[in-house]
C-alpha positions in Angstrom: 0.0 0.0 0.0 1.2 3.3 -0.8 2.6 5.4 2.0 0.3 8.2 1.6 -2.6 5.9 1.6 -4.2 3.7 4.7 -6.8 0.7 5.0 -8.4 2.7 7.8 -7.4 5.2 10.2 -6.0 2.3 12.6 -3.3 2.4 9.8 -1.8 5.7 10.9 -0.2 4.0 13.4 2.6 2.7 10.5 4.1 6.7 10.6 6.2 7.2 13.3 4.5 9.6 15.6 1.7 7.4 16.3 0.3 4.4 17.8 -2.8 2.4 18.5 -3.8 2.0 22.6 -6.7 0.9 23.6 -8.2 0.9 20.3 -7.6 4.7 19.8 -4.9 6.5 17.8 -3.2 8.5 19.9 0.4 10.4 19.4 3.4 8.5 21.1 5.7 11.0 20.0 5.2 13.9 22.8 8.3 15.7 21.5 6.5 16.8 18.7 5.5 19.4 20.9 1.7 21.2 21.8 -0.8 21.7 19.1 -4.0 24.2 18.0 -6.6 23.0 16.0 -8.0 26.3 14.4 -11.2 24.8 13.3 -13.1 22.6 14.9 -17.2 22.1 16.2 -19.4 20.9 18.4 -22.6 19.7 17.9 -25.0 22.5 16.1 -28.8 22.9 16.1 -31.3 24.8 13.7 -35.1 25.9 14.3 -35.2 24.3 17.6 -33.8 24.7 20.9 -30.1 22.3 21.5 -31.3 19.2 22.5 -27.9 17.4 22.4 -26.1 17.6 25.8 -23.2 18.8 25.0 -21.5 18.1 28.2 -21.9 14.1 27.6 -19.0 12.1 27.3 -19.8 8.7 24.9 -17.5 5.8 24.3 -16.8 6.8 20.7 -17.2 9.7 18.7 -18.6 9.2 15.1 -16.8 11.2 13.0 -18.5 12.2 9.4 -15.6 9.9 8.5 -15.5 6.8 9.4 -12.6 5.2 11.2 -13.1 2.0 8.6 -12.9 4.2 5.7 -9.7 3.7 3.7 -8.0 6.9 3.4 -6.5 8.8 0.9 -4.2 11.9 1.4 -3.4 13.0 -1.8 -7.4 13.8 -2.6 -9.2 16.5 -0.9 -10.3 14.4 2.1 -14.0 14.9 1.6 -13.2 12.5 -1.2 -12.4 9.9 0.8 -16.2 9.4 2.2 -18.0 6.5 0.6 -21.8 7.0 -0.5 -23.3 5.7 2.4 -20.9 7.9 4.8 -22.0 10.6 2.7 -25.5 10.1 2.9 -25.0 9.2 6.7 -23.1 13.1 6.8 -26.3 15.0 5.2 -28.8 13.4 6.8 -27.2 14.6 10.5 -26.5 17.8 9.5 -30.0 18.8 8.1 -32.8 16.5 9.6 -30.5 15.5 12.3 -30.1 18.9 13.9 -33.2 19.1 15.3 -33.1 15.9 17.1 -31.1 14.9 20.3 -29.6 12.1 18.6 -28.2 10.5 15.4 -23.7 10.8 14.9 -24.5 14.9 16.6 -25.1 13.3 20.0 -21.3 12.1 19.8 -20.0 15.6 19.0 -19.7 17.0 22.6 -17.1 18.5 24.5 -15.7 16.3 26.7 -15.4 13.9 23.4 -13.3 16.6 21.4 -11.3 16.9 24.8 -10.3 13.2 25.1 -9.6 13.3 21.1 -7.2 16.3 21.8 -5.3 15.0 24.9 -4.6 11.9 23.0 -3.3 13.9 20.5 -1.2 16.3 22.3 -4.0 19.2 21.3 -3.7 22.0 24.2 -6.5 24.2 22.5 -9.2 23.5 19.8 -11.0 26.8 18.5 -14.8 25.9 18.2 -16.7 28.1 14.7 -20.1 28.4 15.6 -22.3 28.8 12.5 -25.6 30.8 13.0 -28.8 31.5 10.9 -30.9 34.8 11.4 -32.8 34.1 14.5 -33.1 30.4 14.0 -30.2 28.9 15.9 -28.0 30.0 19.0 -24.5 28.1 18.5 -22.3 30.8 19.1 -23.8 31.1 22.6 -23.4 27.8 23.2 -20.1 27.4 22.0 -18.5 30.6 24.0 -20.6 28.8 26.9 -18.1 25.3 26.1 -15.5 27.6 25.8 -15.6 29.4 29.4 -16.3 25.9 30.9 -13.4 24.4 29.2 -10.3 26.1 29.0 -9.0 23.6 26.6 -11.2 25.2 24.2 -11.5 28.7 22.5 -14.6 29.6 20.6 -15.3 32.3 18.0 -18.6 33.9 17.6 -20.9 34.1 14.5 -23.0 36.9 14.0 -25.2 36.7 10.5 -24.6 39.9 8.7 -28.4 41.1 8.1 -29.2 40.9 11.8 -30.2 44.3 13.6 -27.7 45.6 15.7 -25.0 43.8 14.4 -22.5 45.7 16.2 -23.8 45.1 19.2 -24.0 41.8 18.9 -20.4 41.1 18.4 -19.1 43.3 21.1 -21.5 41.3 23.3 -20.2 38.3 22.0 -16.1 39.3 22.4 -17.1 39.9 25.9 -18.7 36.5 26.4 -15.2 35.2 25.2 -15.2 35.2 21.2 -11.7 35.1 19.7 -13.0 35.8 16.0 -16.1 35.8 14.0 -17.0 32.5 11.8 -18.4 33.5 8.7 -19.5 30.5 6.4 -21.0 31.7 2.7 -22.6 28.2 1.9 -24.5 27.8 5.4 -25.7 31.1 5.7 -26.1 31.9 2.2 -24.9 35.0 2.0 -21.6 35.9 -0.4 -18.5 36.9 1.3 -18.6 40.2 -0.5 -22.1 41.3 0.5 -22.7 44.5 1.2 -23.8 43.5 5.0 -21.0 40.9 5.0 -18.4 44.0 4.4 -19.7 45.9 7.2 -19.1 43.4 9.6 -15.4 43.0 8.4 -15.2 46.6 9.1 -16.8 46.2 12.6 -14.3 43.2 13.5 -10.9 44.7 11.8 -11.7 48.1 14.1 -12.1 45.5 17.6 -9.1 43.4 16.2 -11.0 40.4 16.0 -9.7 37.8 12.8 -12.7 36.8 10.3 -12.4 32.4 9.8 -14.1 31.8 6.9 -15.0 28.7 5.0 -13.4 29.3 1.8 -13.6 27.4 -1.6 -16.4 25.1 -2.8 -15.8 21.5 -1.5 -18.1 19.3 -3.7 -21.0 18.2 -1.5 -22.6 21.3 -0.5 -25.5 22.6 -2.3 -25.4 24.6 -5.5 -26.5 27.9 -3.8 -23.7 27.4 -1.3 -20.9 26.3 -3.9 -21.9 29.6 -6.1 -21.1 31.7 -2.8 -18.2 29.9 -2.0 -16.2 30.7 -4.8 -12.4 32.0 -4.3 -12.4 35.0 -6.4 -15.6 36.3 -4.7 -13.0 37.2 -1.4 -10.6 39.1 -2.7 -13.1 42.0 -2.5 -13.4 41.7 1.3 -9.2 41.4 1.6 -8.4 44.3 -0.7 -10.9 47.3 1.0 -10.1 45.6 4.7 -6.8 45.9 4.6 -7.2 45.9 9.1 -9.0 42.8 9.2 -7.1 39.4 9.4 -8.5 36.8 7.7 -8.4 32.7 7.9 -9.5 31.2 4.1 -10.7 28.2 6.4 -9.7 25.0 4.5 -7.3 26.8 2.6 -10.0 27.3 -0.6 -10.9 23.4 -0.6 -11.0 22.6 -4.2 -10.2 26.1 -5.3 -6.1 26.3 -3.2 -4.5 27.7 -5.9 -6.5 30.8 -6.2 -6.7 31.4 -1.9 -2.7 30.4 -2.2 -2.6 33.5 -4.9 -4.8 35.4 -2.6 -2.5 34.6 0.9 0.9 35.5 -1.2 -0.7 39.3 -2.5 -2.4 39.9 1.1 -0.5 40.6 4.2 -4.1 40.4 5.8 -4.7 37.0 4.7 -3.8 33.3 6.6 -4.1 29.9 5.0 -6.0 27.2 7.5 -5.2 23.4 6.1 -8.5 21.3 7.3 -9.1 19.2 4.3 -6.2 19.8 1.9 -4.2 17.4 -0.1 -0.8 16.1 1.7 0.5 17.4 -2.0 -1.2 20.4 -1.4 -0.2 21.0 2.1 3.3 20.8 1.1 2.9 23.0 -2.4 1.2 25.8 0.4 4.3 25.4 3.4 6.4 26.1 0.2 5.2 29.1 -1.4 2.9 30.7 1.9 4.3 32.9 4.2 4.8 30.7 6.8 4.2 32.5 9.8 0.4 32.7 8.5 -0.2 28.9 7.9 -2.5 27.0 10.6 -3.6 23.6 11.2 -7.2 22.8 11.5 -9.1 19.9 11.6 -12.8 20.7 10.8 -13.8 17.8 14.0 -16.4 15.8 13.9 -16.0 15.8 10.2 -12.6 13.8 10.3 -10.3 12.5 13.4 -7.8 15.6 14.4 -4.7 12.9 13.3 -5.5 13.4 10.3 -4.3 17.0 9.5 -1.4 16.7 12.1 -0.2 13.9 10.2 -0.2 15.8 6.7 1.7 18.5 8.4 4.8 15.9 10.1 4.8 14.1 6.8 5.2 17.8 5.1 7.5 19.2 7.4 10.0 16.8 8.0 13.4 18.0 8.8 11.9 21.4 8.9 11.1 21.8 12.7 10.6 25.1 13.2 8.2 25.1 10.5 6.3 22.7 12.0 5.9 24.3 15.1 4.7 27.5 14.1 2.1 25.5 11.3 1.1 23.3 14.8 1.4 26.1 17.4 2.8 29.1 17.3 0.9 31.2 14.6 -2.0 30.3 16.0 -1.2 31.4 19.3 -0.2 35.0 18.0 -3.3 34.6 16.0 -5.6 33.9 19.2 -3.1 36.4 21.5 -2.3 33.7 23.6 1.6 33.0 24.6 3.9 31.4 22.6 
């Protein structure tokens, strides 16, 4: 089998950083040193109240992915889901989030905890993703966050709401580190006029923008057509104040966010779902003090990225620290 490919994610445990205890992949290697995961989640709910309990540890977490899913790191790892794992992935995130159970039910704190301290994950950021007046996950999360102090959480505050200055100021002090801003979710293009305005609110409070960035090939039509990379450079050029994460590093679209990263001073590349070839073409030609590691959790197992970043940065150490730790830590004003 080819080294960049593995019968299941078990098979990690054949690179040298990690092994299989207990039935759980976990990091042997504790030289590698600490780790933030810039994009991660917790359960989310739509049009009704949360009904998972989101302080409920369960004996396995169902990723989107499945552990028995072979896996393959030179596609986009999206690719890598089989039909039914597909299927299984929609059907949770649109019917499922108004229930209390389904894979959701597994994506609580104290199960993202366990994940991280395996993996030698000091700090996970949770992205909220809120619709107008439907759904309170930022609340929730910043809630997680203040309970936890393994986890950070940025807020997400729609941009045709009333008052949305209000609302992120009262969300920064409830905790928020950033805004989360997703195009495909909340259907609204990243160079809307409304969307612009609350870049200007969050460059002026110092608070980075994460957004989802690049269409990834399962979302729906309306979402993909919002999600495209050229559509952000708008945004970047006229807020030149406002730091901003192209989350997933422009999924299917790289090149273009790479292009976008390399012309911007005000733009950071986050790696959740990219290529190992990718991941390497980015620590190459990026500025590499504004590369971060994510791992979009419950959507894959948090190995996964960390292990696209050891296998890119071999014998390049201090690389790997900052892509692991340390920009992120500037990013999130924590120490270093």
């Amino acid at each position: 089998m080819s080294a960049e490919v593995f019968a299941n994610l078990s098979e990690l445990s054949r690179l040298p950083w990690f092994e299989m205890q207990h039935d759980r992949l976990i990091v042997s290697d504790r030289s590698l040193g600490p780790v933030i995961d810039m994009h991660s989640h917790i359960a989310l709910a739509y049009l009704l109240p949360m009904r998972v309990d989101l302080y409920r540890a369960t004996l396995y977490t169902e990723h989107y992915l499945p552990p028995c899913c072979p896996i393959d790191f030179e596609v986009y790892q999206n690719k890598n889901l089989t039909p039914a794992a597909l299927r299984a992935l929609k059907r949770d995130l649109t019917l499922g989030s108004i229930s209390r159970g389904g894979m959701r039910a597994t994506h609580t704190v104290p199960n993202l905890v366990r994940e991280m301290d395996e993996l030698g994950i000091v700090h996970s950021v949770l992205l909220p993703i809120d619709l107008p007046y439907i759904s309170k996950n930022a609340a929730h999360a910043l809630a997680a966050a203040r309970r936890e102090p393994k986890l950070l959480s940025f807020g997400s505050v729609h941009p045709i709401v009333d008052r949305v200055g209000i609302r992120v100021d009262e969300q920064a002090h409830a905790g928020a580190r950033g805004i989360k801003v997703h195009p495909a979710v909340q259907l609204i293009a990243p160079d809307h006029p409304k969307a612009l305005a609350l870049y200007r609110l969050c460059g002026a409070r110092n608070l980075p923008i994460l957004w989802h960035c690049g269409p990834v090939g399962i979302e729906l039509r309306s979402g993909r057509r919002r999600s495209q990379v050229a559509l952000y450079e708008k945004p970047i050029a006229e807020h030149p104040r406002t730091k901003f994460v192209l989350g997933h590093s422009g999924a299917l679209q790289m090149e273009r966010a790479l292009d976008l990263a390399c012309r911007y001073p005000n733009v950071w590349l986050e790696l959740s779902g990219q290529s190992l070839t990718n991941v390497r073409t980015i620590l190459d030609r990026a500025d590499p003090d504004r590369v971060v590691y994510g791992s979009d959790w419950p959507f894959y197992h948090q190995a996964l990225g960390i292990a696209k970043v050891l296998l890119a940065t071999q014998g390049r150490e201090e690389l790997r620290s900052k892509v692991l730790f340390r920009n992120a830590a500037r990013l999130l004003g924590l120490s270093t």
